[in-house]
VOGU-3710 file (C-alpha; in Angstrom, 3 decimals, decimal comma):
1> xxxxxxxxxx> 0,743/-16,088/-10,440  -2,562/-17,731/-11,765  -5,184/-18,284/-9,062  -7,831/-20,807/-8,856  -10,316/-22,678/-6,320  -11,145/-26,094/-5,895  -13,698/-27,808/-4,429  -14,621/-31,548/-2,911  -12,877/-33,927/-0,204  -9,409/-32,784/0,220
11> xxxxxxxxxx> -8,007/-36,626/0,072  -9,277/-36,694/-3,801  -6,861/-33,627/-4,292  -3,918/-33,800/-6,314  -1,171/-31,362/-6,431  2,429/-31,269/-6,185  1,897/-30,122/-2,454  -1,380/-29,859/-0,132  -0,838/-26,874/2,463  -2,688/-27,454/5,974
21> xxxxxxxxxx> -2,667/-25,875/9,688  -1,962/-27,532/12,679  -2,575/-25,937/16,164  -0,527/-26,325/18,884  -0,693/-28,842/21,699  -0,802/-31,386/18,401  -4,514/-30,259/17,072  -5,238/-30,474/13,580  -7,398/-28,673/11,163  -9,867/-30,274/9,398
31> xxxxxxxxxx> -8,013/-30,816/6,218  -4,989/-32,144/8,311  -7,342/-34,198/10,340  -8,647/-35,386/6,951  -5,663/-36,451/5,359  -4,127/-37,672/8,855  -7,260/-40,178/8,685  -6,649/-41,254/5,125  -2,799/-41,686/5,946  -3,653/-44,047/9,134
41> xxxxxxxxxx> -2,012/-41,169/11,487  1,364/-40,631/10,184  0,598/-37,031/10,069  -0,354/-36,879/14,284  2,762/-39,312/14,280  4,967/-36,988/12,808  3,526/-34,400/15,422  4,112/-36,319/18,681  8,117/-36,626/17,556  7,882/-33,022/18,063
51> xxxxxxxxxx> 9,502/-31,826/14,887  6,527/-28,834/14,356  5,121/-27,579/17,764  2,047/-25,616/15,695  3,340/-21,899/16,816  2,276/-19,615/14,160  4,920/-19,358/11,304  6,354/-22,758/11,781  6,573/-25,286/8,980  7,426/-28,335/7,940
61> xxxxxxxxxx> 7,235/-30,233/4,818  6,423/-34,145/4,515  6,895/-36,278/1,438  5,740/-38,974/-0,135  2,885/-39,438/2,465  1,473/-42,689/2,295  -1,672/-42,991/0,793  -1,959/-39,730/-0,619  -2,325/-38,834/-3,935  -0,251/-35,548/-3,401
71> xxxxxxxxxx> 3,703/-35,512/-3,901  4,225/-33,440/-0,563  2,255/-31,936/2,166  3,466/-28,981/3,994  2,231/-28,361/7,719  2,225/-25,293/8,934  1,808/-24,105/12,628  -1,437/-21,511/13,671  -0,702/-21,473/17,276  -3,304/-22,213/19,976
81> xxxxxxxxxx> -6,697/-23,194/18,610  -8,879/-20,735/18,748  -10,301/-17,919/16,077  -6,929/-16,082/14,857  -6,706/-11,999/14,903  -6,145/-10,723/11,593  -2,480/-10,505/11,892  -2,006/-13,733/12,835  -4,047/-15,323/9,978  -1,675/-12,876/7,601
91> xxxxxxxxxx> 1,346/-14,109/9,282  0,172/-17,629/8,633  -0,184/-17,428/5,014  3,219/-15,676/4,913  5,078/-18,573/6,151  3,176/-21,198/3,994  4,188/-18,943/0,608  7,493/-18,557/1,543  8,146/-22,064/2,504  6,450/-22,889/-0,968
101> xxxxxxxxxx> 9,141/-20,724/-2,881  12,249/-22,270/-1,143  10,470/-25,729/-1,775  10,490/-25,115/-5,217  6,948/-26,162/-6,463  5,118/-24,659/-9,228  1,862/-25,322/-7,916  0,149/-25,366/-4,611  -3,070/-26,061/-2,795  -4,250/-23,921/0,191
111> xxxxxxxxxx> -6,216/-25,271/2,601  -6,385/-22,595/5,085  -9,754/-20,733/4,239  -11,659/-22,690/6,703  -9,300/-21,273/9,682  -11,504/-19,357/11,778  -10,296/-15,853/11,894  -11,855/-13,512/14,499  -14,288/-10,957/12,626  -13,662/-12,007/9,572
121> xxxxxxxxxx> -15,519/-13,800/6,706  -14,612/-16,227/3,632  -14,372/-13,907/1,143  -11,981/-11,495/3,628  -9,798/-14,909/4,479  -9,738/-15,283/0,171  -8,833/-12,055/-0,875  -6,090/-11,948/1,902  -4,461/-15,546/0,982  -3,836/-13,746/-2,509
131> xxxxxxxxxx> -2,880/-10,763/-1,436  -0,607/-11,869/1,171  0,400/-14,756/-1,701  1,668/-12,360/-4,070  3,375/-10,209/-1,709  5,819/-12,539/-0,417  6,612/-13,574/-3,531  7,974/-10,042/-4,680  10,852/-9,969/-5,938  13,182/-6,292/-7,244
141> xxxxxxxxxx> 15,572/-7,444/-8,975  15,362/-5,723/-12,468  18,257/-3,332/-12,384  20,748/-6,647/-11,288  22,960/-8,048/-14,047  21,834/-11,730/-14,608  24,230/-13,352/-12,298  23,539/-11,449/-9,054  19,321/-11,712/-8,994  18,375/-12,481/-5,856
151> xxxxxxxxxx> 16,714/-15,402/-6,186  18,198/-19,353/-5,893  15,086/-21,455/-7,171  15,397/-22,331/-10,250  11,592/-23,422/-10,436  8,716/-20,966/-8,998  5,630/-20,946/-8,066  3,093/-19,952/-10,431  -0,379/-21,576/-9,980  -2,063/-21,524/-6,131
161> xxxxxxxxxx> -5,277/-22,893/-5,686  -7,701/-22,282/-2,515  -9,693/-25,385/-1,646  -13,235/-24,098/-0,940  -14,714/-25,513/2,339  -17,476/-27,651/2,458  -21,282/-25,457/1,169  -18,678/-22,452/0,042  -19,861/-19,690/-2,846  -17,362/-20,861/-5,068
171> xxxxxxxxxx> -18,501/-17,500/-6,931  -18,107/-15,930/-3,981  -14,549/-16,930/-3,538  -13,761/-16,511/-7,120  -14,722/-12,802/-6,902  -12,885/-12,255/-3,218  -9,375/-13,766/-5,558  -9,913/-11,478/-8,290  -10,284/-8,296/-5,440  -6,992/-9,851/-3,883
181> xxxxxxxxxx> -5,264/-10,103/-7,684  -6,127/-6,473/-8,415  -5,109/-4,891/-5,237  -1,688/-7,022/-5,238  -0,660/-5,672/-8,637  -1,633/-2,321/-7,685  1,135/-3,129/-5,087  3,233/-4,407/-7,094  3,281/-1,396/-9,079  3,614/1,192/-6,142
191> xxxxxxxxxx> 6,706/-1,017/-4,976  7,795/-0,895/-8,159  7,378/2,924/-8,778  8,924/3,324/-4,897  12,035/0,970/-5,339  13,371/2,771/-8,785  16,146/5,041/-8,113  16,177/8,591/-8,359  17,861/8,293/-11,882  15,191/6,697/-13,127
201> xxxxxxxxxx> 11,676/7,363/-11,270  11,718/10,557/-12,035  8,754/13,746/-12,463  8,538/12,879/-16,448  9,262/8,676/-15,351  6,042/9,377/-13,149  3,737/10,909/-15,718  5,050/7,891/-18,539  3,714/5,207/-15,995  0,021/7,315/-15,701
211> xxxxxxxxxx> 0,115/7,256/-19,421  0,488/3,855/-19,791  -2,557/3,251/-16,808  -4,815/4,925/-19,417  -3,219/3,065/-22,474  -6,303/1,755/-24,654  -8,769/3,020/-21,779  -11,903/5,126/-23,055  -12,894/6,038/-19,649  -8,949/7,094/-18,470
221> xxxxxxxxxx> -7,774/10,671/-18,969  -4,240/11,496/-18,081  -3,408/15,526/-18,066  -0,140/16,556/-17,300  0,262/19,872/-16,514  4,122/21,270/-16,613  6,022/23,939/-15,440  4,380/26,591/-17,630  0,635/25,722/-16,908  1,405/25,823/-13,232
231> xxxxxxxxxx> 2,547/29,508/-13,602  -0,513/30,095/-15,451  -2,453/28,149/-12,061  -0,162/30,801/-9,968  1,092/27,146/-8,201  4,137/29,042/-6,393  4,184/26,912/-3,420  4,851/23,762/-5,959  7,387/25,637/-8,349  9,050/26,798/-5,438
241> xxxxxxxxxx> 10,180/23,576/-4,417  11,220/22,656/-7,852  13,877/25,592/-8,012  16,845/23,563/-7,159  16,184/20,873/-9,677  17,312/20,114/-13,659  14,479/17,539/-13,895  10,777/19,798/-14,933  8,330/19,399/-12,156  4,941/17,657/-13,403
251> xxxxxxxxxx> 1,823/17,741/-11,942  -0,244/14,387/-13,540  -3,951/14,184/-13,198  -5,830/10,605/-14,176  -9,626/11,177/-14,506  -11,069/7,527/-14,135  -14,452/7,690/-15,281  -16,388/4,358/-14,352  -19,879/6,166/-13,208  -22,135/8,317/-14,276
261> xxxxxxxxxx> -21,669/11,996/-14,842  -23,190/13,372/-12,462  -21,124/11,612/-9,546  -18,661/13,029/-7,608  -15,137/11,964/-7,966  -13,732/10,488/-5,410  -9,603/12,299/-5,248  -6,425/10,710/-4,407  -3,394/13,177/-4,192  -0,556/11,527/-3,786
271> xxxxxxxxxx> 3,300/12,815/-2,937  5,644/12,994/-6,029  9,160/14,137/-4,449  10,936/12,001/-6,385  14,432/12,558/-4,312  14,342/14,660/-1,207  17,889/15,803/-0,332  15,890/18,597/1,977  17,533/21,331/-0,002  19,507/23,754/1,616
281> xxxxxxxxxx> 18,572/22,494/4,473  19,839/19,720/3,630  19,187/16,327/5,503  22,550/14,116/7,011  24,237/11,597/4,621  23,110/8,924/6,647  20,760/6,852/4,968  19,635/9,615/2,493  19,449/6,983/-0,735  15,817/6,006/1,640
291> xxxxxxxxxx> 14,966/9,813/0,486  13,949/8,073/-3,192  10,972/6,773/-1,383  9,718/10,489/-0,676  7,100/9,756/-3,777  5,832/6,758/-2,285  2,233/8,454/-1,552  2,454/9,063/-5,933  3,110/5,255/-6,402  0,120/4,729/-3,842
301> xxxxxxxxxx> -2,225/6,623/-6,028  -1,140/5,013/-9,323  -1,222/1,734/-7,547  -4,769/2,515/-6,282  -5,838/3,473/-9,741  -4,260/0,396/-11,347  -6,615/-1,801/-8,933  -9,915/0,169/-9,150  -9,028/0,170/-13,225  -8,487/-4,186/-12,964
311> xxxxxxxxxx> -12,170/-4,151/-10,613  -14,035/-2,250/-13,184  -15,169/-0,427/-9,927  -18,472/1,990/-10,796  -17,801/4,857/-9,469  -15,271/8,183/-11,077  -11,920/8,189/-9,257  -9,231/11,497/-10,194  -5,746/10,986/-8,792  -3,831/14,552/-8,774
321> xxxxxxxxxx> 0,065/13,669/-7,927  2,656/17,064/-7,670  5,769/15,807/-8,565  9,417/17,698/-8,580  12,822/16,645/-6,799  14,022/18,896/-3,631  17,662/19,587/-4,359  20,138/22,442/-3,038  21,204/24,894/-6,076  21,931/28,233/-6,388
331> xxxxxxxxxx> 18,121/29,117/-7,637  17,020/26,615/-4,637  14,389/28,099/-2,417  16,277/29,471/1,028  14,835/29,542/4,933  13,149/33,200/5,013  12,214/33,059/1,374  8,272/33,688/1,365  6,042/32,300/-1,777  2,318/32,771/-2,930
341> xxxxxxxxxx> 0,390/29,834/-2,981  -1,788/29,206/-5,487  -5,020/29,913/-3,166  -3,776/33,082/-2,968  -1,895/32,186/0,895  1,662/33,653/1,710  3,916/31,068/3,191  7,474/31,297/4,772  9,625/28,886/4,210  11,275/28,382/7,210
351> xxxxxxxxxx> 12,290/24,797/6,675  12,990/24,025/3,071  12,678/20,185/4,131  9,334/20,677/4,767  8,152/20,408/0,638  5,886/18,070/1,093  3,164/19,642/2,636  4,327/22,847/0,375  3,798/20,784/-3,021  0,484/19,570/-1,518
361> xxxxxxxxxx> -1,143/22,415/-0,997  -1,057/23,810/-4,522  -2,292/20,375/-4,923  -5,383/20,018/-2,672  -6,253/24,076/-4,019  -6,209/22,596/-7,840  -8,829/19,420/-6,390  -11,463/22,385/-5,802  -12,112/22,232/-9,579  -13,358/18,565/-9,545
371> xxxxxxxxxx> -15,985/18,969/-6,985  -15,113/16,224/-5,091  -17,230/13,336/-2,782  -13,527/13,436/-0,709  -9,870/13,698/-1,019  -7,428/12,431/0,363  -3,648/12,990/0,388  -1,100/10,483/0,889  2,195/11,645/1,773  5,562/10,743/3,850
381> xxxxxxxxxx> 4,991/13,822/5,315  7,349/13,740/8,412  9,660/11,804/10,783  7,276/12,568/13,062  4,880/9,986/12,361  7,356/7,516/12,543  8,153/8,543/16,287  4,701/8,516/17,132  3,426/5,553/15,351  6,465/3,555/14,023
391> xxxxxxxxxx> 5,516/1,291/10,981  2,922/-0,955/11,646  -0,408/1,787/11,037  -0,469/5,561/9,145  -1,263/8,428/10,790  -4,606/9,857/9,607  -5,929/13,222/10,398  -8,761/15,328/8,549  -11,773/17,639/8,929  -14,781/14,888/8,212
401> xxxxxxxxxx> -15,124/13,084/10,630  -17,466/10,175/8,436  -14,644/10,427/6,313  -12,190/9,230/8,621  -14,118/6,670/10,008  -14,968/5,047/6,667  -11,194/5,055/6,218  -10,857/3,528/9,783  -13,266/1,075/8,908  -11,512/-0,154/5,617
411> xxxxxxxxxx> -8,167/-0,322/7,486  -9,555/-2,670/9,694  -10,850/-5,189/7,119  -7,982/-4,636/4,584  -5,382/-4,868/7,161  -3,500/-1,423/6,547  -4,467/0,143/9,145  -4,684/3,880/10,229  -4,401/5,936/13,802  -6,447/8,824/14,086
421> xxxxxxxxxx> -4,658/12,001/15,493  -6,450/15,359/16,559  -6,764/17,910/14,377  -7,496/21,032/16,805  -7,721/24,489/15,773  -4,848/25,090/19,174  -2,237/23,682/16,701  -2,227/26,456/14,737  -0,635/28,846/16,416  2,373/26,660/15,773
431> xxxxxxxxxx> 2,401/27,973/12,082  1,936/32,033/13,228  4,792/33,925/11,057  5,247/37,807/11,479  5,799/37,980/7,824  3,653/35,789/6,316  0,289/34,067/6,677  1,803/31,245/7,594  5,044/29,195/8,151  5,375/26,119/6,799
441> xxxxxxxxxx> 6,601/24,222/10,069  5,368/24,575/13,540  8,341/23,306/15,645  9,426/20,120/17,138  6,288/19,434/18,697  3,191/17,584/17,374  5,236/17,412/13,854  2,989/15,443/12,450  -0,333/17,247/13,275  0,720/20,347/12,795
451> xxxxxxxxxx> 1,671/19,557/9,089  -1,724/18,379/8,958  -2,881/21,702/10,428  -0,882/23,398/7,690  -2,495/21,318/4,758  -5,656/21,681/6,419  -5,704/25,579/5,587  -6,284/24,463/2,160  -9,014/21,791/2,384  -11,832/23,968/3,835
461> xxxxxxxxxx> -14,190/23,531/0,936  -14,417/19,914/0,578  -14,007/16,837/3,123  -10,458/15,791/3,229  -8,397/13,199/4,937  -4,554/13,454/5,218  -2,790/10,152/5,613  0,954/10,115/6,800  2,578/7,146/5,595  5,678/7,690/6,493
471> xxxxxxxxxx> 6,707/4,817/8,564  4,323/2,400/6,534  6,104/3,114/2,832  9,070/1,456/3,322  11,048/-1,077/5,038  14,689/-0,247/6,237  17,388/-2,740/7,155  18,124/-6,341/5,546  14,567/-6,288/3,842  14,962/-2,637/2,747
481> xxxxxxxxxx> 12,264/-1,716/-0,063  8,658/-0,878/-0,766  5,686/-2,185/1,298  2,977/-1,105/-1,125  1,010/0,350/1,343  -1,730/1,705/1,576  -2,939/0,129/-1,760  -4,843/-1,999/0,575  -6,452/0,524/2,341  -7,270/2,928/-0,681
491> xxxxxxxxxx> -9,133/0,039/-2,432  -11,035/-1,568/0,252  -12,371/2,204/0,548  -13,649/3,086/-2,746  -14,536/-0,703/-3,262  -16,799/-0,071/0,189  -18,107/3,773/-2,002  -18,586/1,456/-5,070  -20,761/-1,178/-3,031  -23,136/1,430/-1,252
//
């Protein structure tokens, strides 16, 4: 997709279709108002026969409009008028790119930048027109024979320009599209990396895809330690997981080096379980193929890096992802089996489902090194999150509490947003074992906090935030696959550390 902006009286426009709002109760935008002037009202016409009622997500496509230099002009509805919540404005842009792709077009012009959206600026309504843009035109189709991809337009849309309103920073916008471009094929990766099968996205798959990041980068270094150096690191919580599996766990580490020196690096650690059968405790049938999306928190990360690698961003950014599969085997870790971690901890395993949090902490012990500004660990950590805050935000628990309101903050303008849970010290009696010093799950209750309490015994000598992404990772049902998230979210911070 090749992005552009425009600029001038939208009647001079040409393009193979012109995409404008229209409110309900049969108001009009001011680039519908301005082409329903130059067309001598067939537009308002066309609204009074009732065929488009302006709710939000409704469309409707009109050619050949007389007196208009554009082949087509597609209307589509933004509900009452009055300044749109973020949401909305998303859900708005949604509906005009889809409708574009089953039109057929290659090339459109958006004229919805000058909607007023609650809270928001021009750059913010830019950069979310391309992200949202690119999004809906995702397609995974790779590993489909010829004849069965998914997709019946023969024609598709490759070039979408944003009209600029009137005294816009064309520069302005141009820079807000480039943000949007970056952090959409950051997504596009991490639905990429998330949507591969087990087969394929594998440990050694994962650290191929971090080489190729730093491919003909001076200022990208990509370690990967294997199964030998993490002996050597004394990473038994990691390795222990591992057990059950043929493929060699990896642990990858990207260095991005885009300030000075003496900075500290901001860390990522993202979740590499590349299948997650639970082990020998081993999770029902039902749905288990999902369990490939266990290293979605890894394709966040490398998503994330992708993007702050496309911005140039100035600032040093290290990504640390522990990757293995969790698969039953006779060598598989069993409940009762108790492993060193490699800060030294003792940890039953009481759960051998639980790996996340027990590849993790090996993990988050290894960031120490770095001397970090933050970390932060992205994981589909538990079902629990899910309960508690379905799939619309991520859970988001630490011990900083700037931290987590900077990350608050940059869910709110990137629109991947995050819930803040409590992390009190009462949760962690949960994790008490008489034979260990600690268990690795705390019971049914408070699941998700308490396997933030458990990560949190590892995190005490840096400020960390844990984000639980497992309800915002994936989709389920008839549009079953990758979200992306929280690309978004990860970029809009460290382009907010990169702007201070």
């Amino acid at each position: 997709m090749i992005f552009s902006v425009k600029s001038g009286p939208i009647v001079k426009q040409v393009s193979p279709c012109v995409v404008v709002g229209v409110f309900e109760g049969r108001h009009l935008t001011p680039s519908a108002s301005a082409l329903d002037k130059a067309c001598k009202g067939y537009i308002l016409d066309i609204l009074k026969r009732g065929d488009i009622k302006g709710k939000v997500g409704q469309t409707l496509v009109l050619h050949k409009v007389p007196r208009l230099a554009s082949d087509r002009v597609l209307l589509v509805g933004c509900g009452p008028e009055k300044a749109l919540g973020t949401m909305t404005y998303r859900k708005i842009a949604d509906a005009a790119t889809g409708a574009l792709h089953q039109l057929g077009v290659r090339e459109a012009l958006f004229c919805l930048a000058e909607l007023d959206v609650d809270g928001h600026d021009l750059h913010w309504k830019a950069r979310q027109l391309t992200e949202v843009a690119q999004d809906n035109l995702y397609r995974f189709d790779r590993l489909k024979s010829g004849k069965s991809k998914n997709d019946n337009n023969s024609v598709q849309l490759v070039r979408l320009a944003l009209l600029a309103p009137p005294r816009a920073n064309v520069a302005a916008l141009r820079k807000a599209i480039h943000e949007g471009e970056a952090i959409a094929k950051g997504m596009a990766l991490a639905k990429d990396l998330g949507n591969l099968p087990g087969n394929i996205c594998t440990p050694g798959y994962l650290a191929s895809r971090a080489r190729e990041l730093a491919r003909g980068k001076r200022h990208i270094k990509v370690t990967v330690l294997e199964e030998g150096d993490m002996r050597r690191h004394k990473m038994g919580a990691l390795l222990s997981v591992a057990r059950g599996s043929r493929q060699a766990p990896k642990l990858i580490v990207i260095e991005y080096r885009g300030g000075s020196r003496q900075e500290r690096p901001f860390v990522l650690v993202g979740k590499g379980i590349t299948f997650d059968s639970g082990g020998i405790s081993i999770k029902p049938s039902a749905a288990m193929d999902e369990m490939k999306y266990d290293m979605c928190g890894a394709a966040s990360v490398l998503g994330t890096l992708t993007a702050v690698r496309e911005l140039g961003l100035p600032i040093n950014v290290i990504g640390v992802i522990p990757s293995c599969e969790n698969l039953p085997d006779g060598n598989a870790s069993k409940p009762g089996d108790i492993v060193t971690s490699m800060s030294g901890q003792t940890i039953e395993i009481l759960n051998t489902d639980a790996e996340g949090r027990l590849i993790l902490c090996d993990a988050l012990t290894y960031c120490e090194r770095f001397k970090p500004a933050s970390v932060i660990d992205i994981a589909t950590l538990t079902g629990a999150c899910v309960i508690a805050l379905g799939n619309h935000v991520s859970g988001m628990l630490g011990n900083h509490e700037p931290l987590l309101r900077a990350l608050s903050e940059a869910g709110e303008r990137s629109a991947d947003r995050v819930w803040e849970l409590p992390l009190l010290e009462e949760y962690q009696e949960q994790l008490k074992s008489n034979f260990a010093d600690m268990a690795n799950v705390g019971g049914r209750e408070a699941g998700t906090i308490t396997a933030a309490s458990f990560l949190a015994r590892f995190t005490k000598d840096y400020h960390w935030a844990h984000l639980d992404i497992a309800g915002t990772a994936w989709r389920s049902g008839a549009k079953k696959g990758a979200t992306g998230r929280p690309v978004p979210l990860l970029t809009e911070y460290l382009i907010a550390r990169a702007d201070r």
